[in-house]
C-alpha positions in Angstrom: -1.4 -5.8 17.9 -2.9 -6.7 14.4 -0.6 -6.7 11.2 -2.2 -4.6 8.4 0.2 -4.8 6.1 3.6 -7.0 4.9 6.0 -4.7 2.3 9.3 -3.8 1.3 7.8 -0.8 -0.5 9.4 2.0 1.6 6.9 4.9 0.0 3.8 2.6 1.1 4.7 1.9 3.8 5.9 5.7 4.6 2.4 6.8 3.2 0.6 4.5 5.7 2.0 5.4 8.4 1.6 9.7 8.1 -2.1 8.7 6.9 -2.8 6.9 10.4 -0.9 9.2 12.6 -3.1 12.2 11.1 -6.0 10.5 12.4 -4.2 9.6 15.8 -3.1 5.9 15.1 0.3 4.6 16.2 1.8 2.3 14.2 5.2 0.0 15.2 7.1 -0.9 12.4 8.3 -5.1 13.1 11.1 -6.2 11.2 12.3 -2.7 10.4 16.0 -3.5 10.9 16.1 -6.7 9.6 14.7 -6.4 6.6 17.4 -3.4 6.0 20.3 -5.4 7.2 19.6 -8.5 4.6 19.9 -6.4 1.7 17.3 -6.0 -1.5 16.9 -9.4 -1.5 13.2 -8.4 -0.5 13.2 -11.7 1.5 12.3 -10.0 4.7 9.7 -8.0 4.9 8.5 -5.0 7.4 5.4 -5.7 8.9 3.4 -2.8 9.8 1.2 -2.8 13.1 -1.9 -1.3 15.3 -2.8 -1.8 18.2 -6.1 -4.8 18.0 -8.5 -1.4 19.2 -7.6 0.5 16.2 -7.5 -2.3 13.3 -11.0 -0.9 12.5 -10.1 2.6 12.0 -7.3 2.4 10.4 -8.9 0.1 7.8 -11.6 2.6 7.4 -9.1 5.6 6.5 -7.0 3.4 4.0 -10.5 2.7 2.6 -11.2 6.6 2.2 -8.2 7.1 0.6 -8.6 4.6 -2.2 -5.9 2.4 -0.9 -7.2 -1.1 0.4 -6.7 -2.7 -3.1 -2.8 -1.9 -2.4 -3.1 -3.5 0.9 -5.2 -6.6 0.3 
């Protein structure tokens, strides 16, 4: 698994994920519970994840869709 992206932005992180599985790319969502249980301290964040044989791809589409400066 490779990260692709660290956020507490709940819409980007939505956003990222309907984008991939479009395309056929499962993401896993680390930290999803945590970071909901401290609060909006923001301290924890979700980490968003694809498997190592996808990192490619999915980079690619966020690309195509304007995105990567978001991510970066």
């Amino acid at each position: 698994m490779k990260e692709l992206l660290r956020s507490n932005d709940v819409i980007l992180i939505n956003w990222l994920q309907v984008l991939l599985k479009n395309d056929g790319i499962d993401t896993v969502v680390f930290d999803e519970y945590t970071s909901v249980m401290e609060g909006s301290l923001g301290a924890i964040q979700r980490h968003i994840m694809v498997s190592s044989n996808q990192y490619l791809n999915a980079w690619k589409l966020i690309k195509e869709a304007g995105k990567a400066d978001q991510l970066d």
